[in-house]
N, C-alpha and C positions, 0 to 999 in steps of 0.2 A: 744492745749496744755493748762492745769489748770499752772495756777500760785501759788506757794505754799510759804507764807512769811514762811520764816528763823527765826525772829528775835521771840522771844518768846514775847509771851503776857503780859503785864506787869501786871496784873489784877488777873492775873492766876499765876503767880511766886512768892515764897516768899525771904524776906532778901532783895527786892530793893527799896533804897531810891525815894521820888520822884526825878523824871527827870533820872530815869533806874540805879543810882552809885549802890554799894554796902559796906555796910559801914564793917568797918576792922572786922577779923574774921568769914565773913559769905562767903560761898562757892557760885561764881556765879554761874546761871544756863550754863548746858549745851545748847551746840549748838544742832541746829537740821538739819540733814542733810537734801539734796534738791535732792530729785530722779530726777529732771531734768538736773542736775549738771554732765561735763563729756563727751565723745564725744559715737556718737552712733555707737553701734555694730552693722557694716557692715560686720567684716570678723570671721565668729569661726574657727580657724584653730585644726584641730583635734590633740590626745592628745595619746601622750604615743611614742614607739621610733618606730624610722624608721627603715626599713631591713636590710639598709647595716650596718650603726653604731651597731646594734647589732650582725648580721653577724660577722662583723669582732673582735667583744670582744670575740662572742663565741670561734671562730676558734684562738686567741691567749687564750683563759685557756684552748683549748682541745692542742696545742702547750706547753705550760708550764707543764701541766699534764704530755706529753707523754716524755719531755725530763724527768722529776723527775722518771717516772720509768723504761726509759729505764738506766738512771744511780741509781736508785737503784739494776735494775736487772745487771748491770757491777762491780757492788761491792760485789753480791751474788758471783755472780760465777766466 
């Protein structure tokens, strides 16, 4: 595994005082993130819904559906 410094290169940055300060009004550098950083992906758990949770939303709007018009259809006629 490479080692990757975080801290920015002082050399390479502008606005820092010596000894890394940053004197008022000047925007410090951002941080750089560490692709090492974070714990390793062991598990991809697959993605989108499962049978029954959908199953069952289906079968309650085809339930809701069907009471709306069988009481529409008890107020026709």
């Amino acid at each position: 595994m490479t080692y990757i410094n975080p801290d920015p290169e002082p050399e390479r940055s502008t606005g820092l005082e010596p000894g890394g300060g940053v004197p008022p009004g000047e925007t410090p550098p951002a941080e750089s993130s560490m692709p090492e950083a974070g714990p390793r992906e062991t598990h991809n758990p697959t993605k989108g819904w499962a049978k029954g949770p959908l199953t069952a939303i289906l079968a309650l709007a085809v339930l809701v559906a069907a009471f709306f018009l069988v009481y529409a259809l008890i107020l026709i006629f």
